[in-house]
C-alpha positions as CSV (number, residue, x, y, z in Angstrom):
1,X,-19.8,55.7,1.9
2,X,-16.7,53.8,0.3
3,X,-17.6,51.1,-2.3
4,X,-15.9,47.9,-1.3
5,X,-13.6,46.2,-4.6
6,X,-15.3,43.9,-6.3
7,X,-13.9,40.2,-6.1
8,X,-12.4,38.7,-9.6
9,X,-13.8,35.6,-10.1
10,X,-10.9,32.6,-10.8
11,X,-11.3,30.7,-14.0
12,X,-8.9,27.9,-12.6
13,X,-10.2,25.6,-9.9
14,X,-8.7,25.6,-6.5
15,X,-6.3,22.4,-6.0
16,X,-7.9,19.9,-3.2
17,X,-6.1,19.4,-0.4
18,X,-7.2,16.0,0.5
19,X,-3.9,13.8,1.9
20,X,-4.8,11.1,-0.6
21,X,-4.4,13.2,-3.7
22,X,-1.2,14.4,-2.5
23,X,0.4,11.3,-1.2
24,X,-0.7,9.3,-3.9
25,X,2.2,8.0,-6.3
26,X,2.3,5.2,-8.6
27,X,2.8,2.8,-5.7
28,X,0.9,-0.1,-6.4
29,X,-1.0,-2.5,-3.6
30,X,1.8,-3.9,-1.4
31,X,3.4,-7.3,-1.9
32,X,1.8,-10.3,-0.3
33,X,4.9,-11.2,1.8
34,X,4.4,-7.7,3.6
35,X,0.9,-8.3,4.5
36,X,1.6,-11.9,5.4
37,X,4.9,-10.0,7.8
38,X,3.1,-7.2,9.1
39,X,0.2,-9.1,10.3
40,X,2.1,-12.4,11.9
41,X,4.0,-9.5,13.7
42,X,1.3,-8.2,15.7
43,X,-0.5,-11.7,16.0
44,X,2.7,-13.2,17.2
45,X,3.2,-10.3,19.3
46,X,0.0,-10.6,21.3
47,X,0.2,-14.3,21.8
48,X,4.0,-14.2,23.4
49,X,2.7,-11.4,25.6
50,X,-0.6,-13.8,26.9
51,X,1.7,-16.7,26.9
52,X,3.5,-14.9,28.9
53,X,1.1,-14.7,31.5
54,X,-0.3,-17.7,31.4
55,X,3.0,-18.7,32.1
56,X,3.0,-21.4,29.6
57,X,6.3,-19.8,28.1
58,X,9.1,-21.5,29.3
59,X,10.4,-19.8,32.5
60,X,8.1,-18.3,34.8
61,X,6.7,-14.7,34.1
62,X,9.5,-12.5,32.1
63,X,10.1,-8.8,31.5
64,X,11.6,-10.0,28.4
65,X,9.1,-11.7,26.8
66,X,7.2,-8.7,27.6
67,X,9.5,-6.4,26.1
68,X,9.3,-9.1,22.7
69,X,5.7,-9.0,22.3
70,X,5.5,-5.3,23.1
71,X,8.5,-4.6,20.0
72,X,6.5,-7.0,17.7
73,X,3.6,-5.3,17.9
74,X,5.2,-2.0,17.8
75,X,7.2,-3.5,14.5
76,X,3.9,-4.5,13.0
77,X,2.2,-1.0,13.7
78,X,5.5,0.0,12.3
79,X,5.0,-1.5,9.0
80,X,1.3,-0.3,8.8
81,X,2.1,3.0,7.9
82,X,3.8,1.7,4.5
83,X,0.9,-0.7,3.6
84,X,-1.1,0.4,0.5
């Protein structure tokens, strides 16, 4: 019967492949002012979109302020994926 090869054992440790360890740079936490952006985005978002439909907005119920809520939101989401 054939005798398999023996394995050769590696002195150097295999590299992680977490996403932190290889996205992280020397970014530090983000500025204040982003948080402060990102955040009133989406809140200000969601309120024109309620407003909206309460129909305390003036005008009666609008696509548009629809479409302004839904692209504040989607700008806050948007700026999410530079926080730190």
């Amino acid at each position: 019967m054939p005798v398999s090869k023996k394995r050769v054992k590696n002195s150097k440790p295999t590299q992680s492949k977490k996403m932190s360890t290889q996205l992280s740079g020397d970014k530090g936490p983000s500025p204040r002012w982003f948080v402060l952006t990102m955040s009133s985005l989406m809140i200000l978002g969601v309120l024109m979109i309620v407003l909206n439909y309460l129909t305390i907005l003036p005008g009666s119920v609008s696509r548009w302020y629809l479409w302004g809520g839904l692209g504040m939101i989607g700008a806050g989401f948007l700026m999410t994926t530079n926080y730190n």
